[in-house]
N, C-alpha and C positions, 0 to 999 in steps of 0.2 A: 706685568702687562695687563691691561684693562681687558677684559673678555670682548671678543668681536658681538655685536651684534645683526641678525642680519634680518632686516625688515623687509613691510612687504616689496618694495621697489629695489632692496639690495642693501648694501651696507655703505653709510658715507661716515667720515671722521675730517678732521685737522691734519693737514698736511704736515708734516715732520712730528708729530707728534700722536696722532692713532691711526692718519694716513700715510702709513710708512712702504716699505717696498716688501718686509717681510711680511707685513700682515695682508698686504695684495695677495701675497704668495698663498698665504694660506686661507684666506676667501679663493683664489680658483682653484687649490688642489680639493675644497666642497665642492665646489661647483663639480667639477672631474670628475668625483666619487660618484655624485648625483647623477651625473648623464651616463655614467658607464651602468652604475646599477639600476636606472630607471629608464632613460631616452634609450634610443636606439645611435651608440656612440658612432655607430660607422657613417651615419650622416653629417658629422662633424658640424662644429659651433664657427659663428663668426663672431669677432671680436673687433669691436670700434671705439673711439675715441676723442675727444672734446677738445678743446682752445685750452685745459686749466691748464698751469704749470705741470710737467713731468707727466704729463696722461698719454703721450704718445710711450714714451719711456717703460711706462706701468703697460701699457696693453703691451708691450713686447714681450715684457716678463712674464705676463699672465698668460699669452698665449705658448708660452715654453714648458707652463705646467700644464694647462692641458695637451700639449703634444706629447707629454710622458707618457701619460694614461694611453697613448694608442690612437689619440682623438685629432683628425685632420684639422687643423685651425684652417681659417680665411681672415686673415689680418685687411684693414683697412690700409689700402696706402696712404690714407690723406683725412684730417677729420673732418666728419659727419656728425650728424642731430643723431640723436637717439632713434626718431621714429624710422630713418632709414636702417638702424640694424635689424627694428622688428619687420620693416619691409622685405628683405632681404632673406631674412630666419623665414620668412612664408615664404616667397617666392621661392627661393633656392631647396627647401624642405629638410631643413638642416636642422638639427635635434634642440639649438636652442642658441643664444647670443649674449656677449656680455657686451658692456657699456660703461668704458672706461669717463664718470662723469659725476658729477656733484648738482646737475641740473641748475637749480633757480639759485642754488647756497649763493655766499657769500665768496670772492676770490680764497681766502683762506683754506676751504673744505676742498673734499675731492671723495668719490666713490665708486662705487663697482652696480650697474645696473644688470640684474638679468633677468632675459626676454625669451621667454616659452617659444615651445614649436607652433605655437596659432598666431606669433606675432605680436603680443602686449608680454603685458607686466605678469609676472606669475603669480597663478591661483593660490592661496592659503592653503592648497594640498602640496604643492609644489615647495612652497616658501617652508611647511613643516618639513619634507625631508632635506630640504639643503641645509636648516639649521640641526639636524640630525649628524649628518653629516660634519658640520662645522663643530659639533661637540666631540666627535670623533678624532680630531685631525688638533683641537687644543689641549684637548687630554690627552694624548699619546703621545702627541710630537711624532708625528707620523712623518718621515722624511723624503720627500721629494722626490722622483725619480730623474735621473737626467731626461733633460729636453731632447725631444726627434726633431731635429731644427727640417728634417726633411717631409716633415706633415706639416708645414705653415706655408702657407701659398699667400702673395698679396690678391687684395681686391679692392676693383675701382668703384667706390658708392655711388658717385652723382648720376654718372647716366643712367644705371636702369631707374633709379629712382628719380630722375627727373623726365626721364619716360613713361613711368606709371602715373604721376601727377597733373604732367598734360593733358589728360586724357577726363580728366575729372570737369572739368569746365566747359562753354561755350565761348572760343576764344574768337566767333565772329563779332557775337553781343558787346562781349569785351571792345575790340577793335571800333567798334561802329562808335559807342561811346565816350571816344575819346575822352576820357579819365587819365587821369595823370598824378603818380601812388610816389610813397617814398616807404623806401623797406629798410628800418632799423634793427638790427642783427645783435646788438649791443655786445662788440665783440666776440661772440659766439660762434657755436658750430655753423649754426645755418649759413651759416657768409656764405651771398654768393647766387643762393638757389632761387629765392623768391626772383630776385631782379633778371636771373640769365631767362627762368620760364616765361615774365612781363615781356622782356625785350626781344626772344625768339618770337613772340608770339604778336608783335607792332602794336605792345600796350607800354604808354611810357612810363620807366620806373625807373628811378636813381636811390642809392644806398649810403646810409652812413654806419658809422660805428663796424664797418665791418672788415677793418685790420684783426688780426689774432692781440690779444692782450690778456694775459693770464691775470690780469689785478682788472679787469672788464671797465676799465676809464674810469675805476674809484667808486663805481656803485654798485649795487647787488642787481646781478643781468636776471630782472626778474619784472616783467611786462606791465608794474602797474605805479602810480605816485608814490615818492617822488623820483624816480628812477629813469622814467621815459622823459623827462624835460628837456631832452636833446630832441627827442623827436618831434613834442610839440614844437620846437625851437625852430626847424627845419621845414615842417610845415607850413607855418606863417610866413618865413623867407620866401621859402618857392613857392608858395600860393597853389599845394596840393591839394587834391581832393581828399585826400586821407592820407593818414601815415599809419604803418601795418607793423607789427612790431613784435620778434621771437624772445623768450627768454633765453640764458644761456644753451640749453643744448635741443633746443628747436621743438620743447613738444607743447610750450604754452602762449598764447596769444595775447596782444595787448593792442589799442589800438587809439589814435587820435582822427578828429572829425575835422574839418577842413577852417574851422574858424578857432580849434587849438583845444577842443575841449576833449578831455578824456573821457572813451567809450569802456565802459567798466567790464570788467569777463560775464556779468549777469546781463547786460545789455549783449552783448555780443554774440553769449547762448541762446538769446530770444529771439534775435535778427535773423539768425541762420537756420532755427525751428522753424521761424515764419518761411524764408525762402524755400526749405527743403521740402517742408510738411505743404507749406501753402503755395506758395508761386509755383513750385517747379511737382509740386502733388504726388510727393516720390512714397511708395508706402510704404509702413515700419511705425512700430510704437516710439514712444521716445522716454528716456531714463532720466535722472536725475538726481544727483547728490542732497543730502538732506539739508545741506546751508542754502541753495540755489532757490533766487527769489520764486516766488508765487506765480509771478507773472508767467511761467512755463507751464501752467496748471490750465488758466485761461487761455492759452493758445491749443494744448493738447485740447481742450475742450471744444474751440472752434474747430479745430480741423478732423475732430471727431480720431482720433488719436488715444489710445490707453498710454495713463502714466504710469511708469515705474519709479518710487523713489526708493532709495539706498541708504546707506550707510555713508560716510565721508569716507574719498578714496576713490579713485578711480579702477583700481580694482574690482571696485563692486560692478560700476557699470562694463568693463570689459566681461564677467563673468555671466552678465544678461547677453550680454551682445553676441557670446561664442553657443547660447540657448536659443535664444529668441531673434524674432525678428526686428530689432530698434534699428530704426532708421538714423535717430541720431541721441547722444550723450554724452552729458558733461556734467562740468564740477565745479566748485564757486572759481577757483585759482585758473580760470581759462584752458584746462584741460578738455579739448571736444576730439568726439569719435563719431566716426558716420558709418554705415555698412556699405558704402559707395567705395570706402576704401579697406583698412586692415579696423580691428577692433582694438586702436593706439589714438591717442591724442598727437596731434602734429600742426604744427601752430602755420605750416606753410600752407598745407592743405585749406585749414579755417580761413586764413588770407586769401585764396583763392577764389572762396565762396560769398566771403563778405564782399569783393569786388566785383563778383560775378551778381550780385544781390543788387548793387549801387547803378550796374550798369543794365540792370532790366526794367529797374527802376526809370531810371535818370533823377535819383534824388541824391543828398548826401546822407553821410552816416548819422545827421543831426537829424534830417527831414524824415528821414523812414522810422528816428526812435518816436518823432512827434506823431507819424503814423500810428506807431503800435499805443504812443499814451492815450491819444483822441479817443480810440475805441475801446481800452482795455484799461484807463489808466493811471495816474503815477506811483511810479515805485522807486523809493528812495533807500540804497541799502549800504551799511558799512560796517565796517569789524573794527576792535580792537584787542590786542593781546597782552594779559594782566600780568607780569611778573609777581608770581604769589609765593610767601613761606610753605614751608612742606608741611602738608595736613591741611592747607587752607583750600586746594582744587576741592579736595573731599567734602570741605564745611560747604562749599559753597552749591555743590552740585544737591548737598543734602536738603539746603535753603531752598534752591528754586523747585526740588522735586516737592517742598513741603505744600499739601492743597491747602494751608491754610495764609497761606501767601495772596491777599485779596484784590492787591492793585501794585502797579509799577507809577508812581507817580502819580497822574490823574486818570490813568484808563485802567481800568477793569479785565483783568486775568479771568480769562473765560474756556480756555482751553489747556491743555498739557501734550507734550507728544514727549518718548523718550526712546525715539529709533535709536539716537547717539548723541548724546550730552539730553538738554532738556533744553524744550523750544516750549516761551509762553505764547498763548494769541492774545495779542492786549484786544480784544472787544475788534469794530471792523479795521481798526484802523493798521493794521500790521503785527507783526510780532518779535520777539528778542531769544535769542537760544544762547545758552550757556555751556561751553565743552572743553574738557578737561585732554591734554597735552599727554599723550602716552609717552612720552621720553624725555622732556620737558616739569620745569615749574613753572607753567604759564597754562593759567583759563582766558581761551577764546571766546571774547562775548560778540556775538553778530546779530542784527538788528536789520529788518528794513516795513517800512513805514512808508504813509503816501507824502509825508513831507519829508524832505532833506532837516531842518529844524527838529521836528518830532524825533527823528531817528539820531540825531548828534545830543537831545535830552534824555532819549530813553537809555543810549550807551552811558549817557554820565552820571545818569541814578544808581543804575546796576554795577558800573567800576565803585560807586562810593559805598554800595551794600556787601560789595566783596570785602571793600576794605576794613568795614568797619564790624567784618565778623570773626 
């Protein structure tokens, strides 16, 4: 059997094949060990669970082994997004939460999330004793203790968590503006929540893609091209002002603009810095993952705002956010966290506010990006990910760190950064970073540039220098 690994977000695999029921078993009987020798167990874990195949099934099991240990479980009766267990793991002060879910993967995958007592993802101090523990528990064959089926209590997610989320908005602004959203769920957890909070609230919102389908309607429920083309699709039909749109288990954002075009996660982070930092002048610094366009530089600048940038990983920004006071961060993948709510990314909440944004406005999600171009602008950004031979991540990352690398095509390398991979500045015009896949063979190259064009030549010089080293 292939060793578990358990990363920082938890451990995901292959369904029937490294996502099996025993190796569930033995990711929570870690987890178990972790909360009894570290949390305070008698506040007991809640355990929730996704749309994949067999994840209701799996969180019964998992929660049977941590009932061995002594540890009260709170099972979901019903599944929820991810950001509601870390809502809950806060509210309720409960030692910590797992997350029967595989997030944005592919239908295939499935995994175990777990969610610290402050409500996000766990810290790199957290993550080293649970994989301490997991070495413990495959080396010994440590054996299970029978399940207290009488410490597993159900619990109902939606209401307090759609009780705390109303509350985050101006649902008069909302109302007066009559806007009219369409919420794309893509089969996923979130089903349900975006459109019940719109329509308690006399903002009109209709939903697709939001039956349970464990094969997520053949695409990867993952919020960006070509994935969302049901939502553009839907859009255009009903003639919305936007389409708002979850990944699989509700904590990343995607979004379509009312004449079908797609709002990219970098644009989306910018609009809601703007609203937060600027329109609504909420104080707090603001963070930022190290792929995340520039453009959040010159905003934190207008609004006279300190930036924090990080490491890739939302991780990092949550571990500013439980120090300091950021008001809001995020990460290229649509991952945003605000201190208005918990220190999690949650794709309903960010819907909330981009809508809350359009309707202070009265513009759409095209007019307000043309806003922020006019004064600050364009920025054109895209990735792509290299299937490389093993030892090639390494040539490559050695290439772009080399200062004797003088130009990328016709512009001039005039800068280096190496927070995490190696970002070049080609001269003013934008820049390209290059970063190597810790569990993967695959170098992510990401570029953004003031032209769309510039930035589709600067990725196809750099894919051809990977290749040809």
């Amino acid at each position: 059997m292939t060793a578990i690994k358990f990363g920082t977000d938890g451990w995901r695999g292959v369904i029937a094949e490294d996502f099996t029921f025993e190796n569930a078993r033995i990711v929570a009987q870690s987890i178990a060990r972790y909360v009894v020798r570290c949390e305070d167990a008698r506040k007991g874990v809640i355990i929730g669970y996704d749309h994949r195949f067999a994840s209701d099934a799996i969180a019964t099991a998992v929660a049977e082994v941590l009932s061995a240990s002594g540890t009260s479980v709170f099972l979901m009766d019903k599944p929820c997004p991810t950001p509601t267990v870390s809502l809950l793991v806060r509210q309720r002060a409960v030692a910590g939460g797992l997350m029967i879910t595989a997030s944005h993967n592919p239908y295939q995958w499935n995994g175990i999330k777990y969610k610290a007592s402050y409500g996000s993802s766990a810290l790199p101090s957290i993550v080293a004793q649970i994989e301490k523990e997991l070495d413990v528990v495959q080396q010994t064959s440590v054996s299970p203790l029978p399940a207290r089926k009488n410490l597993i209590q159900p619990m109902e997610p939606r209401e307090p968590y759609l009780d705390t989320l109303e509350k985050l908005v101006d649902w008069k602004r909302l109302r007066s503006a009559k806007l009219r959203f369409v919420s794309d769920v893509m089969h996923g957890s979130a089903a349900g929540l975006l459109v019940e909070l719109f329509r308690r609230n006399g903002v009109a919102c209709d939903e697709i893609r939001g039956t349970r389908d464990p094969r997520f309607g053949g695409v990867h429920p993952e919020p960006i091209e070509p994935h969302i083309e049901a939502l553009r699709q839907a859009v255009l039909a009903g003639k919305f002002d936007a389409g708002l749109c979850a990944d699989g288990d509700g904590d990343r954002i995607g979004a379509i603009d009312r004449d079908g075009a797609f709002v990219n996660p970098h644009q989306i982070f910018a609009l809601l810095v703007w609203h937060l930092a600027g329109t609504r002048n909420l104080p707090g610094d603001i963070a930022k993952t190290f792929s995340v366009t520039k453009l959040i530089d010159k905003l934190a600048a207008k609004f006279g705002r300190k930036l924090h940038e990080t490491p890739i990983g939302f991780k990092y920004i949550c571990e500013l956010m439980l120090e300091q006071n950021i008001l809001i961060g995020g990460e290229e993948s649509g991952g945003i966290g605000t201190n208005l709510y918990i220190p999690e990314r949650d794709a309903t909440v960010s819907a909330l506010f981009l809508a809350e944004l359009m309707a202070w406005h009265g513009k759409s999600l095209g007019e307000l990006l043309g806003v922020l171009s006019a004064e600050f602008g364009e920025y054109h950004y895209s990735r792509v990910d290299l299937d490389v031979k093993p030892g090639q991540k390494e040539k490559a990352i050695a290439h772009f760190s080399n200062g004797k690398l003088p130009h990328i095509l016709d512009l001039p390398v005039v800068r280096r950064e190496d927070m995490d991979g190696i970002k070049l500045y080609l001269g003013e015009v934008g820049w390209v970073m290059v970063r190597a896949s810790g569990t993967e063979n695959l170098l992510r190259v990401y570029c953004e540039t003031s032209k769309s064009a510039t930035t589709r030549r600067v990725l196809e010089a750099v894919t051809q220098i990977v290749h040809n080293l």
